[in-house]
Structures are given as structure tokens and as C-alpha cells.
N, C-alpha and C positions, 0 to 999 in steps of 0.2 A: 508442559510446565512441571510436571509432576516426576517425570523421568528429570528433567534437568537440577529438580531439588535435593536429592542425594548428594549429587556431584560438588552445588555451593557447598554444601556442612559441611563435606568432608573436606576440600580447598582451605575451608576458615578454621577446622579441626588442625590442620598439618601445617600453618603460618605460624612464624617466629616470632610470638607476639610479645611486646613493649610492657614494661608498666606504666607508660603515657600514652598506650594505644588512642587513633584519633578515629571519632566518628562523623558523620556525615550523614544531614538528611536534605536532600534535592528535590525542586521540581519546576517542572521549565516546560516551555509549548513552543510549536516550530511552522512553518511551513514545507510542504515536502513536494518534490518534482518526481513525478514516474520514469524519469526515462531511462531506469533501466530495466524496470520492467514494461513500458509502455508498449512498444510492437506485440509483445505477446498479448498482454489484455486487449490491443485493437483488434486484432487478426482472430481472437474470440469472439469479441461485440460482432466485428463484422460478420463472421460466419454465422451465427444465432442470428443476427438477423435476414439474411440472406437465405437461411434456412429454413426458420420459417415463413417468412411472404414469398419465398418459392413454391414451400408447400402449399400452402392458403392457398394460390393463384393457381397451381395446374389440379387443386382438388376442386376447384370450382370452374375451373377451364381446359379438362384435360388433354384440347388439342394444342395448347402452349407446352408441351411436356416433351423437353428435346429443345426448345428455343435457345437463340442467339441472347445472354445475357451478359450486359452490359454497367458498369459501375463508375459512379462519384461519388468520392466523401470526403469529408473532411474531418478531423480529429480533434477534440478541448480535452482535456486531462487538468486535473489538481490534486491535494490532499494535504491534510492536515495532520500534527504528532503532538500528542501528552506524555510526559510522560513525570514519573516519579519516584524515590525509591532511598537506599543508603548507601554509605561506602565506609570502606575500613581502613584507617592507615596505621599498617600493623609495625614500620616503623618509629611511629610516632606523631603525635597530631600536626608537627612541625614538620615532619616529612614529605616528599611529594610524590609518593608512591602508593595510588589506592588500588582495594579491590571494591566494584558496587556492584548491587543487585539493583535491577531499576524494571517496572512494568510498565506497558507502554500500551500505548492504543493509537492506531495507525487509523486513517480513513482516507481512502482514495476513488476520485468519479473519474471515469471515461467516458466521453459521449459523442456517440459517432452519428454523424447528419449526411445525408448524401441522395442522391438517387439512381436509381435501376430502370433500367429500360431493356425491355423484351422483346423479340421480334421474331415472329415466326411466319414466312408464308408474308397473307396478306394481316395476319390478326396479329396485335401490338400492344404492349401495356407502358405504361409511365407511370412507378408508384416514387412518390417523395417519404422521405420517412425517415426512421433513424430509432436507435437507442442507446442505453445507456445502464455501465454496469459501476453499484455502488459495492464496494468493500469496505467490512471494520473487520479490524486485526486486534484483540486484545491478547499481550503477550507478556511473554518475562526473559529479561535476557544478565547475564553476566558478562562484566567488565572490566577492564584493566583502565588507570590512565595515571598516565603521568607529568607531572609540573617540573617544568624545563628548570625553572629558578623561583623553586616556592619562598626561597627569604624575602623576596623582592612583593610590596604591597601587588602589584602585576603583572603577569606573569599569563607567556602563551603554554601549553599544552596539548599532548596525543591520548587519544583514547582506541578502544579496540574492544569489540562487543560480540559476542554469540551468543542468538536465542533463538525462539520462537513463538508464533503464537496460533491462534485459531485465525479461519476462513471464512467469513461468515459475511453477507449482505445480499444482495439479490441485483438481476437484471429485467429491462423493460425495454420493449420495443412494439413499435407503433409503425403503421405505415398505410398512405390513403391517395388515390392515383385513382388511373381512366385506362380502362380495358375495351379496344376497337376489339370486339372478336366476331367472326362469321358477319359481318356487314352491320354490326350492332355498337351502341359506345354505351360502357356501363362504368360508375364507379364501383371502388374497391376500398375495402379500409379491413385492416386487423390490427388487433392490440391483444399483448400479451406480458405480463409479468411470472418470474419465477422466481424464487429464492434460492441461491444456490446451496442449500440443502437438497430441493427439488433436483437440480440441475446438477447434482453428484450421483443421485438413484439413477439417472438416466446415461452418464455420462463416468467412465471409471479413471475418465486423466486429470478430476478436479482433487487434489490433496484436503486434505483434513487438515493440516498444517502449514503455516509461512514461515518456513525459515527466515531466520532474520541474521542479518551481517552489517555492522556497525564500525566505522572508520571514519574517525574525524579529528581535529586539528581546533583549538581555541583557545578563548583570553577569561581566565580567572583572577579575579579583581575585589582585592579587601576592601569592606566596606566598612567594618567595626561591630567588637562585638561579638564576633564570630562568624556576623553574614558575611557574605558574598555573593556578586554576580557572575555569571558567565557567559557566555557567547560563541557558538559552536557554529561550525559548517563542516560538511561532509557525506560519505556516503551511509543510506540506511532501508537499501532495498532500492535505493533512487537517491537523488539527490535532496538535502534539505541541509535550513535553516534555522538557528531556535535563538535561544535563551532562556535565562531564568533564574530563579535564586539557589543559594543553597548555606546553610548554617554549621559546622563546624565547632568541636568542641572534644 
């Protein structure tokens, strides 16, 4: 954010500004879909998990090491968006062409459930289990948008956003099964949380940053006064949903 802050001043320093310059204070909440980042976050959950109740299992059974290992899982993904901020219309407040600043805070859960089964020889394991990894993103992004036919009480519109923000939540996984080994049946269970702070010392492809990429399409709608509502869909690292108000003056 702090790299990005030079670049607004100087954008609102070089605008062709009005003597009825219009301002703008917003804030709105969304629900949001991973999918375009969701294979990459599963194919992570899966591996850390995978990773470690491998490890756990041939450190306590090291004749399982080399085993036929076998997978089912299934995938739940959500997330949620706040966000809030201002904008400028440096034509005029009657105009439909803004620039805003808006910071935002993203949370998204993946939670991956499934089971592994191991086979080696005559010795066997069945662990059921699963985890699941939590992100919050708080960030700050700059934007364009504009109002197709701002005269009009309602009116659709485009926006268009770059930012980014911080990395930051943790993962958990858990997993508890029956290990046939050497002519023996014993259970098994390990549980383990990390924060992905933890999980960036250990690991150098987790970013310190989320770039963020904002592309959406909606309907702003005079209320009186100055408010207004809006209603947005598009893309924002994933797909989502919002709404919210915004005041005008």
C-alpha cells in the first residue's frame, strides 16, 4: 500500500479539476467465489496435508515408506468482501466519470475433506481427515468507473481496479485412521495448525502480497439527497457479489 500511495497523489495532483469538483464516500459488502483462484489454494491444502500425515505415518511406521498411496477429497470454498473508501469526479459532481480509492478486506476458507489409503506389502493404513486454509487480505486498491447515463435517476456502469494487499491467515489439518502394520491394527491421529507467516519461513513460494484485479459491471441508483445505492457483480481475484451505499456531494 505504501508503494501504491505516491502514484494516487500524483494521478489527483495531474487531473483537470472543475470548480464543482464531485466527491464521493462508499461502503458496501459482497460475497465472493474463488474460482479463480481455487485450484491453486486446493492443490496447496491438499499437499500440506498430504504432507504431513505422510510424514507423521512413515515416522512412526517406517516400513510404509515407498507405499502405494491412494486419494479422495472433496472441496467447500467461500469468502466474503468489505470494503470502503472515496472517489473524485474531476469533471464535475454531475459527471460520470470517477477516480476512487477504496480499502478492502477479503476473507476466503478452503476446506478440503477426503481420505488416503496406504498399502504396502501386507501392512495398510486408512486415515480420514482433511484441512482447511483461512485467508484475510486487507488492502488498498485504485479505480476508475464510469456512468453510462449519470443524468438518468439509474443508471448501469463499468469499473476497473488495481491494488493489493497483505497475506495473512493460517492453515489446519487434522487426520485419525487404523494402521494394520506387521500383523498389528493400531490407530493414528495427527493435528496440526500453522499460520502462514510460519508457512512462508518454511516455504519461499508463499508472496507477502495479493495482488488484486477488479472488473465489474453495475446499477447506481439516486436515492435523494445525495445517497445512493449500488449493486455490483464481477471479477475481484474470483468472482463476487455486493452492494452498498454511497453519498455524493
Amino acid at each position: 500500500m505504501r508503494k501504491l500511495l505516491p502514484s494516487i497523489i500524483a494521478l489527483f495532483l495531474v487531473l483537470p479539476l472543475r470548480a464543482d469538483i464531485g466527491f464521493e464516500f462508499f461502503g458496501g459488502a459482497g460475497v465472493w467465489s474463488l474460482n479463480l483462484l481455487k485450484g491453486k489454494i486446493e492443490s496447496f491444502a491438499r499437499d500440506r496435508v498430504d504432507e504431513v500425515l505422510k510424514g507423521k505415518l512413515e515416522d512412526e511406521y517406517p516400513q510404509l515408506r515407498g507405499a502405494d498411496y491412494q486419494h479422495s477429497e472433496t472441496f467447500s470454498s467461500g469468502g466474503g468482501s468489505f470494503s470502503g473508501g472515496f472517489r473524485i469526479y474531476p469533471g464535475g459532481k454531475n459527471s460520470g466519470f470517477s477516480i476512487g480509492v477504496s480499502f478492502i478486506r477479503l476473507s476466503m476458507d478452503v476446506r478440503v475433506d477426503g481420505k488416503i489409503t496406504v498399502t504396502k506389502s501386507s501392512d495398510r493404513a486408512e486415515i480420514s481427515g482433511g484441512g482447511k486454509v483461512v485467508i484475510n487480505s486487507y488492502g488498498a486498491m485504485l479505480s476508475l468507473r464510469g456512468l453510462l447515463f449519470p443524468s438518468l435517476p439509474v443508471t448501469p456502469y463499468l469499473s476497473f481496479g488495481l491494488g493489493a494487499g497483505t497475506l495473512k491467515g493460517e492453515i489446519s489439518y487434522e487426520g485419525k485412521g487404523t494402521v494394520w502394520y506387521q500383523g498389528n491394527q493400531e490407530d493414528f491421529s495427527q493435528k496440526e495448525t500453522k499460520t502462514i507467516d510460519q508457512l512462508r519461513q518454511e516455504e519461499e513460494n508463499i508472496p507477502n502480497l495479493l495482488p488484486m484485479l477488479q472488473l465489474g459491471i453495475g446499477i447506481d441508483g439516486k436515492v435523494g439527497g445525495g445517497l445512493s445505492f449500488f449493486v455490483e457483480g464481477g471479477i475481484l481475484d474470483g468472482f463476487y457479489v455486493g452492494g452498498g451505499m454511497l453519498y455524493r456531494f
